[in-house]
C-alpha positions as CSV (number, residue, x, y, z in Angstrom):
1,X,20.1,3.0,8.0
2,X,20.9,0.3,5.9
3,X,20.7,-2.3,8.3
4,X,17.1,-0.9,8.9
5,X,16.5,-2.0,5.0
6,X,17.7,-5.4,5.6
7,X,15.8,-6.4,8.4
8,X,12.8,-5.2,6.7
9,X,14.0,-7.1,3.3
10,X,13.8,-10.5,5.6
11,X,10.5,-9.4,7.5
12,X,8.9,-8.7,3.8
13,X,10.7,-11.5,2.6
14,X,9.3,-13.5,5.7
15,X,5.4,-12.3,5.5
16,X,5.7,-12.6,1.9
17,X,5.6,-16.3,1.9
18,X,3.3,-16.8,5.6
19,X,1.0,-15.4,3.0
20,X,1.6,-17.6,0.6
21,X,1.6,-20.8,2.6
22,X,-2.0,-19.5,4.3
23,X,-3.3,-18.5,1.6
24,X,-2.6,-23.0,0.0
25,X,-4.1,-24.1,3.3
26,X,-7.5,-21.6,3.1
27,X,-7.6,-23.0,-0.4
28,X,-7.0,-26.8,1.0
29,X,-9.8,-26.1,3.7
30,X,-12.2,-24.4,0.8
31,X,-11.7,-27.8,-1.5
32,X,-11.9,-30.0,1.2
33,X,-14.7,-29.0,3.8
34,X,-16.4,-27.1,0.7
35,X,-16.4,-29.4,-1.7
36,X,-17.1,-32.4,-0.3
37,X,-19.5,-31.7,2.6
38,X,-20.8,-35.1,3.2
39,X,-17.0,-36.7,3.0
40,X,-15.7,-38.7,5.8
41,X,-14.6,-35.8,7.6
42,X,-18.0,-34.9,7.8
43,X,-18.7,-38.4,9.2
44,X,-15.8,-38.2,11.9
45,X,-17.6,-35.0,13.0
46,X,-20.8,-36.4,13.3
47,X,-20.1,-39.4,15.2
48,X,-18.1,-37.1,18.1
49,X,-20.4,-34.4,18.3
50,X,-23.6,-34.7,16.7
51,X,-23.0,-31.8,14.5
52,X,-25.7,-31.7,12.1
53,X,-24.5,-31.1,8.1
54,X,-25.6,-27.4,8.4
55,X,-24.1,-26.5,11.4
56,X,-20.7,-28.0,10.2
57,X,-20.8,-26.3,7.2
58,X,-21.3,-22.8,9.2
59,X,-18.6,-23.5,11.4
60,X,-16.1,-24.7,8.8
61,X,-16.9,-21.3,6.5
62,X,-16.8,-19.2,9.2
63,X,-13.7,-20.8,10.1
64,X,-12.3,-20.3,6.8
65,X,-13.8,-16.5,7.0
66,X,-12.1,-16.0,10.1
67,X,-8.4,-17.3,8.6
68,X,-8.7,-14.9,5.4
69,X,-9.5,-12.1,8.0
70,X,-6.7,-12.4,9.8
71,X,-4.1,-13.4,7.4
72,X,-5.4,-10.0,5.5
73,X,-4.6,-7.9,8.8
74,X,-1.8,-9.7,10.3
75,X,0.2,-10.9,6.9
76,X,-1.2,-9.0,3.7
77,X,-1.4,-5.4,5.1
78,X,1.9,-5.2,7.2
79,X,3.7,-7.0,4.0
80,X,2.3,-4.2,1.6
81,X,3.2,-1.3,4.3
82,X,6.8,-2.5,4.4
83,X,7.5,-3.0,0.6
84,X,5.3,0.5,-0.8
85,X,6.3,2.9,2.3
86,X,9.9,1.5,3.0
């Protein structure tokens, strides 16, 4: 049994900070395709695929919608099962 505990210790331990280090890059991809939408990464888009500003701003937010979603079900959730029920 209490080698049981351990391995969960490092699992929690393990999700515990994949959530942290999504959650900085989902803030770095908020501040840098959200807050500066006609930046030069903007530009690089354009010029390879004729994305117009609208339709790269829906693709990078539902991008960014998509990460949240799964870092909640795959990172958040199965961290907080382990440390409340275990």
């Amino acid at each position: 049994m209490g080698e049981l505990n351990l391995e969960l210790e490092v699992l929690a331990s393990f999700l515990g900070w994949l959530i942290i280090a999504n959650f900085a890059f989902i803030l770095f991809r908020v501040f840098i395709f959200g807050g500066a939408p006609k930046s030069l990464i903007y530009k690089i888009h354009h010029t390879f695929f004729k994305v117009t500003h609208k339709d790269f701003a829906k693709a990078h937010y539902q991008g960014i919608i998509l990460h949240v979603t799964l870092t909640v079900f795959f990172a958040l959730l199965p961290y907080l099962v382990i440390r409340f029920l275990f």
